[in-house]
Backbone as ProteinMPNN parsed JSONL, in Angstrom:
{"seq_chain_A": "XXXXXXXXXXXXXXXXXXXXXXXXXXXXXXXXXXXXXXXXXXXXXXXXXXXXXXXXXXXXXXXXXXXXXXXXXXXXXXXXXX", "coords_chain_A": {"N_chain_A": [[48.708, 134.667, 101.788], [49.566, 134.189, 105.252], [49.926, 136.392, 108.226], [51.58, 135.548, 111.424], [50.665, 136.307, 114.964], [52.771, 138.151, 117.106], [54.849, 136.607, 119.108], [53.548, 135.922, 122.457], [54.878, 137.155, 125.432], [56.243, 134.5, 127.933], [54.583, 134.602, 130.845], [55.496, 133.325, 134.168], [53.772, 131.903, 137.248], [53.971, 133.876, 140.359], [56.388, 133.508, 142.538], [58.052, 133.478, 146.098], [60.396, 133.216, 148.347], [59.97, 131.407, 151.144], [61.091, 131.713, 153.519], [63.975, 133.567, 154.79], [67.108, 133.209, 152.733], [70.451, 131.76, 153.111], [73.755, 131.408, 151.921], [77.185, 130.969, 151.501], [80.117, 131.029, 149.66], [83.272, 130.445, 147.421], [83.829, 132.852, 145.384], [83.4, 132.819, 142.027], [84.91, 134.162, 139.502], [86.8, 135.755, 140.915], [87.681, 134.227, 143.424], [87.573, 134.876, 145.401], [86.019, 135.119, 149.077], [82.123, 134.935, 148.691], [79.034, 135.595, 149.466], [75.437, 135.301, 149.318], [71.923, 136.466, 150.031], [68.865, 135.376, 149.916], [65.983, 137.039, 150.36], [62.163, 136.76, 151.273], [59.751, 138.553, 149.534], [57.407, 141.296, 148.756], [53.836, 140.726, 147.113], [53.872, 141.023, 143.682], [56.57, 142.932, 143.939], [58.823, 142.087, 141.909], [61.324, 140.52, 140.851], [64.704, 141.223, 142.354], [68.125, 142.251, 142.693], [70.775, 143.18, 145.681], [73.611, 144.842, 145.729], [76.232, 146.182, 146.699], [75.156, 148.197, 148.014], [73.376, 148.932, 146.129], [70.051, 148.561, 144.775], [68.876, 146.835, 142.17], [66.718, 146.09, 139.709], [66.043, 142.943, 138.059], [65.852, 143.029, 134.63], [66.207, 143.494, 131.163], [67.497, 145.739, 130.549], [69.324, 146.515, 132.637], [71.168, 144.753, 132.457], [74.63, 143.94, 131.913], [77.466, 142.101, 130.049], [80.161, 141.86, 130.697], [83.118, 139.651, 130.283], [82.353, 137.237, 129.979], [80.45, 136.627, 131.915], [77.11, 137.53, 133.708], [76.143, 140.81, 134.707], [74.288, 142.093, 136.921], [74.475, 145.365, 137.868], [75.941, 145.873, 141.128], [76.791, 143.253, 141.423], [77.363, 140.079, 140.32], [77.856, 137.594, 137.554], [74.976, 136.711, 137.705], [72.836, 135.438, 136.78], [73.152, 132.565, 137.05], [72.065, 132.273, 139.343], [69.284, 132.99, 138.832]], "CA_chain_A": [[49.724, 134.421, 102.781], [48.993, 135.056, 106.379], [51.424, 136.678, 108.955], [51.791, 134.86, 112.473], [50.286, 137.089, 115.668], [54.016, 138.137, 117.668], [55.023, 135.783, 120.116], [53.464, 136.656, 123.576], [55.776, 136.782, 126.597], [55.802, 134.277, 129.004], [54.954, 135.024, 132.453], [55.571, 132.024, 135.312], [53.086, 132.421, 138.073], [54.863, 135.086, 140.866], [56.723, 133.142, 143.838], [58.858, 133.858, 146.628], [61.188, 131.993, 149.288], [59.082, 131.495, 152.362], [61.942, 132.093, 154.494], [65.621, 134.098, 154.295], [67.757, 131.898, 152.976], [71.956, 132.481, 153.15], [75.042, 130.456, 151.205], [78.304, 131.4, 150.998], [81.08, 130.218, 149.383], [83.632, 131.039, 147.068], [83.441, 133.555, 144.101], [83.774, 131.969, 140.499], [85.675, 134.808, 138.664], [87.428, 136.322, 141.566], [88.124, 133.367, 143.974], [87.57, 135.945, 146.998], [84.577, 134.522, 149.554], [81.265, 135.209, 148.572], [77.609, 134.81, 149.778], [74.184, 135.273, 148.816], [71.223, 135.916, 150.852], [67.4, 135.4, 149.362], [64.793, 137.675, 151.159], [60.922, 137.174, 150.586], [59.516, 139.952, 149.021], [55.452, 141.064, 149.017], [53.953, 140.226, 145.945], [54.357, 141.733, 142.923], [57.691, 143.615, 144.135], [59.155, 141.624, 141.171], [63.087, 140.531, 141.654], [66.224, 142.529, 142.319], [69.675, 142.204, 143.205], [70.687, 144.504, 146.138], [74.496, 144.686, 145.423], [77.462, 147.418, 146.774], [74.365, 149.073, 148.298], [72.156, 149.1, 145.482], [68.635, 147.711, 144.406], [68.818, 146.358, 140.809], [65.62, 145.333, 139.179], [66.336, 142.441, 137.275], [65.234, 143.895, 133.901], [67.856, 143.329, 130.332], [68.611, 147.421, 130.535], [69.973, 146.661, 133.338], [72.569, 143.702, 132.4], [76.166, 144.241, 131.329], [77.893, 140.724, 129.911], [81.352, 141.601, 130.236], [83.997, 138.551, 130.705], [81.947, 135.769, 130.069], [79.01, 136.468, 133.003], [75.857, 138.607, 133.394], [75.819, 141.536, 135.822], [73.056, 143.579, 137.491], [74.716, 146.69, 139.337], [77.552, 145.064, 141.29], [76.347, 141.404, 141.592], [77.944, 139.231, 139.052], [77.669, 135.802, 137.561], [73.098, 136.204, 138.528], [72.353, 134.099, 135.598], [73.364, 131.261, 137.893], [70.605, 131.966, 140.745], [67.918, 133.356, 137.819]], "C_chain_A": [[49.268, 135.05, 104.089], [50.396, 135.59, 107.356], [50.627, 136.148, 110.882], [51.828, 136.309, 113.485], [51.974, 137.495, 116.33], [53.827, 137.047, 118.554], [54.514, 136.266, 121.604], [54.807, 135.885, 125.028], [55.368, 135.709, 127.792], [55.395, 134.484, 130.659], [54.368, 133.649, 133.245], [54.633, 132.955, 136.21], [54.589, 133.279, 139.507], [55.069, 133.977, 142.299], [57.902, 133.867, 144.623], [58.761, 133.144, 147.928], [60.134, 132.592, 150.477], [59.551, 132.016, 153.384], [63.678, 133.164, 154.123], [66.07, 132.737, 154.717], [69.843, 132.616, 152.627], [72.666, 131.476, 152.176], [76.206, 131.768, 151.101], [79.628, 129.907, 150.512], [82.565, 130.979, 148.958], [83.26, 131.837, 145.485], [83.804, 132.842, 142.616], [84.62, 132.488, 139.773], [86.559, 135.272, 139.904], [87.975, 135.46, 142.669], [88.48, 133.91, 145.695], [85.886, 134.998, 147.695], [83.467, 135.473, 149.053], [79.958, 135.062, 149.243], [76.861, 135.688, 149.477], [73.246, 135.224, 150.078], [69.924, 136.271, 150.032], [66.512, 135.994, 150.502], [63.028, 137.416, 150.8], [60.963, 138.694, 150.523], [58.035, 140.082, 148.732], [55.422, 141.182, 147.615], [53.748, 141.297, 145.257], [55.376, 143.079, 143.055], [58.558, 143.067, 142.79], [60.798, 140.956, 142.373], [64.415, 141.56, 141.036], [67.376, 142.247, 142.838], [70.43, 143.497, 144.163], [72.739, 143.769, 146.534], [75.657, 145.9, 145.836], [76.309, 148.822, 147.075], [73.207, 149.496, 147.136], [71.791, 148.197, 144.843], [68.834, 147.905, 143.058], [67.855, 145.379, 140.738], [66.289, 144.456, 138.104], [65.145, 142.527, 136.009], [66.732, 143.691, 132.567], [68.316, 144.566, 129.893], [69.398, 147.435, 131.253], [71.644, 145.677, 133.378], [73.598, 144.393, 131.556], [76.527, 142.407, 130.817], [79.476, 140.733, 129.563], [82.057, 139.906, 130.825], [83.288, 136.867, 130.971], [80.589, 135.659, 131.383], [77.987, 137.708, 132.578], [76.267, 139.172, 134.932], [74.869, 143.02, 136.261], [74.014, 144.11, 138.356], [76.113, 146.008, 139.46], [77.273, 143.773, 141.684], [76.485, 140.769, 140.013], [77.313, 137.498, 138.354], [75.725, 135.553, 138.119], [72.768, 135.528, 138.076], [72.633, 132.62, 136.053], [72.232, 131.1, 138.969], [69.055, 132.458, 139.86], [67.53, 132.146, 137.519]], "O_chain_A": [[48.718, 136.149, 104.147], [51.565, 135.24, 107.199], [49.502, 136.388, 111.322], [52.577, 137.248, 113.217], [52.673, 136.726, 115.67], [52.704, 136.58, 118.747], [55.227, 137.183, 122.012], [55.279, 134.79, 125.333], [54.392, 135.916, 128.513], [56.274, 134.455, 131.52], [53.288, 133.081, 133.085], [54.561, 134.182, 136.149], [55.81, 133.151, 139.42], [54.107, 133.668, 143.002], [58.633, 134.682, 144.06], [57.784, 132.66, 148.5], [59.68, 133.721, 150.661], [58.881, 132.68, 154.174], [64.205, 133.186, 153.011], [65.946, 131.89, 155.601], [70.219, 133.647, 152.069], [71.908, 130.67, 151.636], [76.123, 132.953, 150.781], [79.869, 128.732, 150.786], [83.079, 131.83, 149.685], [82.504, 131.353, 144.643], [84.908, 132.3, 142.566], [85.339, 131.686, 139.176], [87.635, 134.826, 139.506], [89.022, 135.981, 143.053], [89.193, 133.558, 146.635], [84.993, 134.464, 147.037], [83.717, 136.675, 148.961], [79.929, 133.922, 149.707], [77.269, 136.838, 149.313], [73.413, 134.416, 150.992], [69.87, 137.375, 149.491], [66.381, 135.35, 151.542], [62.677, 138.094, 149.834], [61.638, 139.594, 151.023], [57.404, 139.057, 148.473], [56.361, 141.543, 146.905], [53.491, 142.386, 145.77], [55.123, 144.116, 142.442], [59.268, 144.033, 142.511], [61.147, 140.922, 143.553], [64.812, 142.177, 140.048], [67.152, 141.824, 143.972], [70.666, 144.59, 143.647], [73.09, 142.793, 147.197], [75.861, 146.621, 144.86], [76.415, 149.971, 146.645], [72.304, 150.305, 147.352], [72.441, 147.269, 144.364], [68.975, 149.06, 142.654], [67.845, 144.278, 141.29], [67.027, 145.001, 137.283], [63.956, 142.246, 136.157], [67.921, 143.725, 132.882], [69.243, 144.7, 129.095], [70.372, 148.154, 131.03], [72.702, 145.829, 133.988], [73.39, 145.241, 130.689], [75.794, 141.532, 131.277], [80.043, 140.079, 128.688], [81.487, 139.188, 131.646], [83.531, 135.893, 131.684], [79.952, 134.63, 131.605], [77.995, 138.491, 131.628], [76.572, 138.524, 135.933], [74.825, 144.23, 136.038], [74.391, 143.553, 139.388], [76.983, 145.701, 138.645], [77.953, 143.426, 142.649], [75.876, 140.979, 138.964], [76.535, 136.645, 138.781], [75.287, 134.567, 138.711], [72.218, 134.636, 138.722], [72.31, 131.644, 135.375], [71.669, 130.067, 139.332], [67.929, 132.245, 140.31], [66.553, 131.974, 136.79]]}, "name": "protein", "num_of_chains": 1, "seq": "XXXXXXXXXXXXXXXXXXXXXXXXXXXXXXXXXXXXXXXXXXXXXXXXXXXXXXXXXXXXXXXXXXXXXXXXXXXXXXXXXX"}
């Protein structure tokens, strides 16, 4: 019988938005306005969520999944822009 090597992780090649980009709208759970702004970032900075003043590496120590969403720090619902 043989045993199967682990699965290796994928890694996507490393991009980032060429330009700042903005949206707002409204919030999904809270129905208060919201917006979003995308920053480049130099490479291999990875990505982060900078939220109620703080930088959250997106990383799964860092997620919570209460009420039906995912949240890094204080940025909710990311699993929608991930």
């Amino acid at each position: 019988m043989s045993v199967a090597a682990p699965a290796q992780a994928f890694k996507a090649p490393a991009r980032t938005v060429a330009t700042t980009v903005a949206l707002a709208g409204v919030g999904l759970h809270t129905g208060a306005p919201a917006k979003v702004t995308l920053h480049p970032e130099e490479a291999g900075a990875g990505l982060a969520f900078l939220a109620g003043g703080e930088r959250v590496p997106v990383h799964p120590d860092h997620a919570r999944t209460p009420g039906g969403c995912t949240v890094l720090g204080a940025a909710r619902t990311v699993e929608h822009l991930l």
